[in-house]
N, C-alpha and C positions, 0 to 999 in steps of 0.2 A: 694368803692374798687371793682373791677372787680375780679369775679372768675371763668368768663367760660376759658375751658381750651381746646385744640385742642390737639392731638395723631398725631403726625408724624406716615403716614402709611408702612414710615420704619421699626417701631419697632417692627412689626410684625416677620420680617427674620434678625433682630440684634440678631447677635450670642449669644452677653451678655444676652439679655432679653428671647432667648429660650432655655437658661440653669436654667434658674427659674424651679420651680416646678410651674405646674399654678395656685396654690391659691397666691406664692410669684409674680407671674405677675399681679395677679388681685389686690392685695395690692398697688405693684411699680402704677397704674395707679389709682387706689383711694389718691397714695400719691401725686401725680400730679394736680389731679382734687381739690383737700384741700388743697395745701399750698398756703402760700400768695403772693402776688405779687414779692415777694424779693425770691420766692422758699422756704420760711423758712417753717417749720413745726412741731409740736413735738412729740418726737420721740417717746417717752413710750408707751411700750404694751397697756396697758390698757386704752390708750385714742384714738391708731391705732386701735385697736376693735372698740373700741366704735363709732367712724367716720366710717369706712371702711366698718365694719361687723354689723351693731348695733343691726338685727334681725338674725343672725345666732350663735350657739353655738360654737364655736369655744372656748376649751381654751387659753388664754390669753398666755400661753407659745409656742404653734402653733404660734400666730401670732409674738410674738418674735420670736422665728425660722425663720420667713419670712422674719420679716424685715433683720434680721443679715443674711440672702442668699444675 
């Protein structure tokens, strides 16, 4: 199964994506680079930590906030 993932360098000036706060941009593009081929992913705080943040303290409710931006 293939997981490299490429960033359209559009998304840099997409409106949508610089109304994020930038830890919820740094997420949206960790959720990118980990889901599977089909885009699936799963969605619970506490496993988006664990992937995304795995050595930063972040609580677990931060990064729910992020995902639900």
């Amino acid at each position: 199964m293939s997981r490299k993932r490429q960033i359209d360098p559009g998304i840099w000036t997409s409106e949508q994506f610089t109304n994020l706060t930038p830890e919820a941009r740094l997420l949206f593009i960790g959720l990118i680079s980990n889901a599977d081929d089909e885009g699936r992913i799963k969605a619970g705080p506490k496993y988006l930590k664990a992937i995304v943040f795995p050595s930063d303290s972040f609580p677990t409710a931060k990064v729910q906030a992020w995902r639900d931006e």
